[in-house]
N, C-alpha and C positions, 0 to 999 in steps of 0.2 A: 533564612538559611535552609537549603533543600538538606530533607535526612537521607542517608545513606539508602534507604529503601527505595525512597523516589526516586534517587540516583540510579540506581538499582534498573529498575521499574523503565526509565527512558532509556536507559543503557539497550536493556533487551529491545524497546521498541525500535529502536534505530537500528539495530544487529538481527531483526528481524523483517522489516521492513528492505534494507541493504540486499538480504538473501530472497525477500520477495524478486527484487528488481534484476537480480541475477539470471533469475529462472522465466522473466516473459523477455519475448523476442517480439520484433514487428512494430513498433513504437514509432511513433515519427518524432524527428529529430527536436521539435519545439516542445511535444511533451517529455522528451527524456529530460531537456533544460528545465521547464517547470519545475516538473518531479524532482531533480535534483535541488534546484531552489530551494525549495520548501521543506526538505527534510535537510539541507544543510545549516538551512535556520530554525533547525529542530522544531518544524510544524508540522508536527508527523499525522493528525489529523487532516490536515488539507494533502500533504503528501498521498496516504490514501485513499481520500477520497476522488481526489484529479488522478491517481490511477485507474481505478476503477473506471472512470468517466473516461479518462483513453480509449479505457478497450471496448467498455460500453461504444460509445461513437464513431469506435475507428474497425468494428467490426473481430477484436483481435480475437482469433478462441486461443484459449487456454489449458493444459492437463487440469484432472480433476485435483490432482495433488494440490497445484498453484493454488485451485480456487477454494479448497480448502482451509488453505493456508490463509487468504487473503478472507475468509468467513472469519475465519479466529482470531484474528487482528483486529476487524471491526468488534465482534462481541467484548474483547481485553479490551478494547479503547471506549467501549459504551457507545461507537455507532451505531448508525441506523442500520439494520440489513441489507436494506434496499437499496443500498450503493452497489452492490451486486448482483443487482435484478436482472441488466441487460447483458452482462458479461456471459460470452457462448462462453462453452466446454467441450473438448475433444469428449 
């Protein structure tokens, strides 16, 4: 049984993730389906990181807000940094 913390814990990743995906534009339409896939099957690790990898390969730039936001996401989730190696920034 998950405790109320963990509960807690994916609640915010998915309410924040959500609000990640609000704020980038320019996505093609097969990664938005992915992305949503994967965080509706609350796999919010591959959600992330096949974000990242969007914009990495699809050239998208992003505000420096977003890409902050999407730093502190990896670090709370114990990913690699370097999921957002190639992501430009306005």
């Amino acid at each position: 049984m998950m405790s109320k913390i963990d509960a807690d814990y994916y609640k915010s990743l998915e309410a924040d993730l959500k609000a990640l995906l609000r704020d980038i534009h320019g996505l093609q339409n097969s990664d938005v389906e992915e992305i949503a896939r994967y965080l509706n099957a609350g796999e919010y690790g591959l959600t992330l990181g096949t974000l990242c990898l969007a914009l990495s390969n699809n050239g998208i730039a992003i505000g420096r807000k977003t890409y902050q936001s999407i730093e502190s996401l990896l670090q709370k989730m114990e990913m690699d940094i370097g999921y957002c190696a190639g992501i430009k920034v306005e």
